[in-house]
C-alpha positions in Angstrom: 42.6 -87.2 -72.1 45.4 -87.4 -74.5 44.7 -91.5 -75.2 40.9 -90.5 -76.1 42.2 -87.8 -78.6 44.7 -89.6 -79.9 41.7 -92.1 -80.7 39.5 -90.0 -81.5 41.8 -88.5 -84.3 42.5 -91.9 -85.1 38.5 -92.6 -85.9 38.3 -89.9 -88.2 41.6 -91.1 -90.0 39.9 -94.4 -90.4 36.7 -93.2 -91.6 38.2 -90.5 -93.9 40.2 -93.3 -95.8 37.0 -95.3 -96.2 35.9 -92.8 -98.1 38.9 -92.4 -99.9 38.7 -95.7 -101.6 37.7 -96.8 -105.0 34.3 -98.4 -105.4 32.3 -99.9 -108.1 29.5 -97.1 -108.1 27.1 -96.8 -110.6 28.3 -94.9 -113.3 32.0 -95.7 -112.3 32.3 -97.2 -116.0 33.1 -95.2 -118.9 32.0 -97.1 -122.4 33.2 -96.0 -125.2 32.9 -97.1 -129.3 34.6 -96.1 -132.7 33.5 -97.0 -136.3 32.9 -95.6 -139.2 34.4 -92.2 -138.2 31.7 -92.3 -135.2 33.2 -91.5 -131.8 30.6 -92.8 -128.9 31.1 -91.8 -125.2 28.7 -92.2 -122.7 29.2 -92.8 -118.5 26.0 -94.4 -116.6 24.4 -92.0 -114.4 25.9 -91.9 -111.1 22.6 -91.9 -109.1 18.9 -93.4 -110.2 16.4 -92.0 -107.8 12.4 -93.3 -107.7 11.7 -89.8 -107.7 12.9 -88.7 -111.1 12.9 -90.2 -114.4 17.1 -90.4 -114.9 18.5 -89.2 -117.6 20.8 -90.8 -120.5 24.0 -88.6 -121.9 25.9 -89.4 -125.1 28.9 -87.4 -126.6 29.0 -88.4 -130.2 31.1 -87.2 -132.8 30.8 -87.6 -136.4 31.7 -86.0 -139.6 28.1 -86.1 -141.2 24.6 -84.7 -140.9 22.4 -86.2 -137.8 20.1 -87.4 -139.7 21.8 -90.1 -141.4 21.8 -92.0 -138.2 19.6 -93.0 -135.5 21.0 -93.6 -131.6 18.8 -95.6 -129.6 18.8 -96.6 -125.8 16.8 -99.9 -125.4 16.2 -101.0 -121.9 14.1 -103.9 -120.0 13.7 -105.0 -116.4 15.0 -108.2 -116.3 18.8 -108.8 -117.3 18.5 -112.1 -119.2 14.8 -111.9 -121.0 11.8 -109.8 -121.9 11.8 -107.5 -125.3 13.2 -104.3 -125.3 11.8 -101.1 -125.3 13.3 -98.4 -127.1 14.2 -94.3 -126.3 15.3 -91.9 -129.2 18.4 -89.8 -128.2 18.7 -86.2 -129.4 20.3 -83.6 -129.9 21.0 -81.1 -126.8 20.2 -77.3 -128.1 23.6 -75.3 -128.0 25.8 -78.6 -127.6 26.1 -80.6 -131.0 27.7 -83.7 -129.6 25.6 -84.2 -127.0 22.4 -86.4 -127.0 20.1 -87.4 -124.0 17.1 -89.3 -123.6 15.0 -89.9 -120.0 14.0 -93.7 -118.8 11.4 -94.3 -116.8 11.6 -94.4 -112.7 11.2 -97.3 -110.9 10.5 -98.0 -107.5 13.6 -97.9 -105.1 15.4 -101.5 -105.3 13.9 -102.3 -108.6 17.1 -102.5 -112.0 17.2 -101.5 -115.4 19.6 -102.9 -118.1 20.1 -100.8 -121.1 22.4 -100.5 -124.0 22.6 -98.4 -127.0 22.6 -98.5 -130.6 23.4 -96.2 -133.2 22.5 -97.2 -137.1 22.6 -95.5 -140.6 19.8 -94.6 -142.1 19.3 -98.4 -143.5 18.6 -99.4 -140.2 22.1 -101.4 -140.1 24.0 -101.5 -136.6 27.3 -99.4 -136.6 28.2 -99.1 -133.0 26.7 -100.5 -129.3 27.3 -99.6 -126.0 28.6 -101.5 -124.2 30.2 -103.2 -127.4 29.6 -106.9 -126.2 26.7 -108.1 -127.5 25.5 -110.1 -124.3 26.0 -107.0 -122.1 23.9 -104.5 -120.8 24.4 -101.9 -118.2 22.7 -101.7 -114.8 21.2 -99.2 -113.6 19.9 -99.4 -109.9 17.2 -97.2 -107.9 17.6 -95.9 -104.8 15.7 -94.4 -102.3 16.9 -91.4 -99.8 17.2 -92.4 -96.0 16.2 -89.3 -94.2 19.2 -87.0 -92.5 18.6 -88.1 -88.7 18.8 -92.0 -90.1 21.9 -91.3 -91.7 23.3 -89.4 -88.7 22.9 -92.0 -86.4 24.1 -94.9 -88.8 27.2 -93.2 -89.4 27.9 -91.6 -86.1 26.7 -95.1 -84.2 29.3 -97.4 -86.3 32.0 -94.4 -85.4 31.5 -94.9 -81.9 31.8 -98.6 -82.4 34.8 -98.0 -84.2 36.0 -95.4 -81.4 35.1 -98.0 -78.3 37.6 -100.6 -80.3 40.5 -98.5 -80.2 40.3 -97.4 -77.1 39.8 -101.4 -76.0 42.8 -101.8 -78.2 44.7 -99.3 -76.4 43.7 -101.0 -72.8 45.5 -104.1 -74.2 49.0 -102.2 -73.8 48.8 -101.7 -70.5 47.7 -105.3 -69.4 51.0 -106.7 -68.7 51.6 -104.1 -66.0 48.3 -103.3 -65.0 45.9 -106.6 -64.6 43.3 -104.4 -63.5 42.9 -102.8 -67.3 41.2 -106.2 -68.2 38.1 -104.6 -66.3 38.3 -101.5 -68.6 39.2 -103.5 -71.6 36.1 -105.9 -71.5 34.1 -102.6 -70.9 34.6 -101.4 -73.5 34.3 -104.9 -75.8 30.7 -104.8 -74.2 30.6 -101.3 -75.2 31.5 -101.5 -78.9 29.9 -104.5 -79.3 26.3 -103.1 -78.6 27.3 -100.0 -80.6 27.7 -102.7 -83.7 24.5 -103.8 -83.5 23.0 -100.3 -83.0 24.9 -98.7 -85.9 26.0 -101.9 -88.2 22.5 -104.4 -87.9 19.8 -102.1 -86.6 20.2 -98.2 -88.7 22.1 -100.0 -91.1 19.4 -102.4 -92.1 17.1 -99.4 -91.8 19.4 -97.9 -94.3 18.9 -100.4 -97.0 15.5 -100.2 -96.7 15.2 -96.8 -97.4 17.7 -97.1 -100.1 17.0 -100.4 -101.5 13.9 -101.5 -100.3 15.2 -104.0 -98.4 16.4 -105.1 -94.8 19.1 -107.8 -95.1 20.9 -109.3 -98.4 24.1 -110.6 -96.7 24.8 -113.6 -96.9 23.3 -116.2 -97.7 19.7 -114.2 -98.9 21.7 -111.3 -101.3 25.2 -110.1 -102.6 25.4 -107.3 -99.8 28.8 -107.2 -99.3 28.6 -104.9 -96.5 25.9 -107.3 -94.4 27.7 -109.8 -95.0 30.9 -108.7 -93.4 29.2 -107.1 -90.6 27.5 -110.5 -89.7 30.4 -112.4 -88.6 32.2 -109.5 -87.4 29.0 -109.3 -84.9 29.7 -113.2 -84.3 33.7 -112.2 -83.4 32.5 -109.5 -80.9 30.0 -111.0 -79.2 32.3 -114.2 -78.6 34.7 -111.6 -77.1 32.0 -110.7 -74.6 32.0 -114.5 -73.6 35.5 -114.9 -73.7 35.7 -111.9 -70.9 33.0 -112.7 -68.9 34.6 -113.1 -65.8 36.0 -109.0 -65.9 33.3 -107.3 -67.1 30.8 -106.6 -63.8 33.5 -108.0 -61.6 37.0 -108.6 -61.7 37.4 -112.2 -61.4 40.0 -112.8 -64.4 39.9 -116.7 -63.4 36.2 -117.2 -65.1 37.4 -115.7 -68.3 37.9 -118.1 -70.5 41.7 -116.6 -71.8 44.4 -115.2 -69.9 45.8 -111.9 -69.8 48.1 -112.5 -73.1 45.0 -114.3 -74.8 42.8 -111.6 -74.2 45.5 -109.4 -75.8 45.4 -111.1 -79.2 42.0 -111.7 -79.2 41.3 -108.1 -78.8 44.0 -107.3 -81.8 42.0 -109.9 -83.5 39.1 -108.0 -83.5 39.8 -104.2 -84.2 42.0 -105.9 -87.1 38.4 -107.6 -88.4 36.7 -104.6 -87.6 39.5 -101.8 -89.4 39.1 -104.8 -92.4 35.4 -105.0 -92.5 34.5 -100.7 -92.4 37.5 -100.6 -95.1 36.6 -103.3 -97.5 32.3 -102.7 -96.6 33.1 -99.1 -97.5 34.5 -99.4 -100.9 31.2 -101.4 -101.5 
């Protein structure tokens, strides 16, 4: 009872920290500009949704009357080609510094790039964000997966993360206890089917909710959550092979490993797996 709180504390631990990471969200970026005594701060929306047209804020500061100057946000589908269309900013009533604008929504999965402009009243460019002039900024759509789909993504790849522990814990008892090799490739089976349940079935079903898409691991997309959790899959399920002998019966001479190999192997793969919900996490 104590081992299965003591891992079960140490799930939580493990999933809190995921969440505790930095990751390159939209919106994560702050751009900022000076010129001409013109101060220009503006952070990317941190969520686009295909339900709502999202909505553009800019703090700018400036020493003279608005409307010497014009700021612009001009935005296209595609990254590298395709004209422009242009949004006027103004002024927010009651705030002075602060303009908006809306863009258009777009279907879940489907990318804007935008930047903006701000000119006198010649027309001639005095600041851009983002200040290269080769650079826009993405904005990406997403969908909302429904509660019970979250639920059981999230609470399926804690299990699988819970049924590696506790096959990690099994692992200190083999060299007294041969018998634990039963228990330990158990529970291999166990997480194993938990990571294709939580990690490649709900989560796929996640993306497509979100993003519109099933799978963009490697080698279709730049996924880097997939494509961890693919050969993570591939590690487990060789485990499964590798213990074959010990997990209906216990006939430790048909698994492929001994005792001390299935040892490393299994610290092997909770190390993968601690890597992969860390690193996929901060995604």
């Amino acid at each position: 009872m104590i081992r299965v709180l003591s891992v079960f504390l140490l799930t939580l631990l493990v999933f809190w920290a995921s969440r505790q990471l930095p990751r390159p969200a939209a919106g994560s970026e702050n751009y900022k500009a000076s010129t001409n005594a013109f101060l220009l701060d503006h952070r990317p929306p941190l969520h686009a949704t295909s339900e709502t047209d999202p909505e553009l804020s800019v703090w700018l500061s400036t020493p003279v009357d608005r409307s010497q100057f014009d700021l612009t946000a001009l935005y296209r589908e595609d990254r590298h080609q395709g004209d422009f269309r242009a949004v006027g900013l103004i002024g927010k009533i009651g705030s002075p510094d602060r303009f908006q604008c809306t863009l258009p929504r777009h279907p879940k999965g489907a990318e804007l790039y935008y930047h903006l402009e701000l000119r006198d009243e010649s027309k001639a460019l005095l600041a851009r964000l983002p200040q290269e002039s080769d650079r826009e900024i993405a904005l990406r759509f997403e969908g909302e997966p429904s509660l019970e789909l979250y639920v059981a993504n999230i609470g399926l790849l804690f299990l699988t993360m819970l049924f590696g522990f506790l096959a990690l814990f099994d692992t200190f008892a083999l060299r007294s206890d041969n018998l634990r090799l039963r228990n330990l490739s158990r529970k291999v089976v166990i997480a194993t089917l938990f990571l294709i349940a939580g990690g490649i079935v709900t989560g796929a079903l996640v993306m497509q909710s979100r993003y519109d898409y099933l799978w963009r691991g490697w080698p279709l997309g730049e996924n880097l959550q997939q494509t961890l959790l693919l050969p993570l899959l591939i590690y487990w399920v060789f485990l499964i092979v590798v213990f074959k002998g010990t997990i209906f019966r216990f006939q430790p001479e048909k698994n492929i490993v001994s005792a001390n190999g299935a040892t490393l192997l299994t610290l092997l793969g909770v190390f993968f797996m601690l890597l992969t919900y860390l690193v996929g996490a901060a995604w």
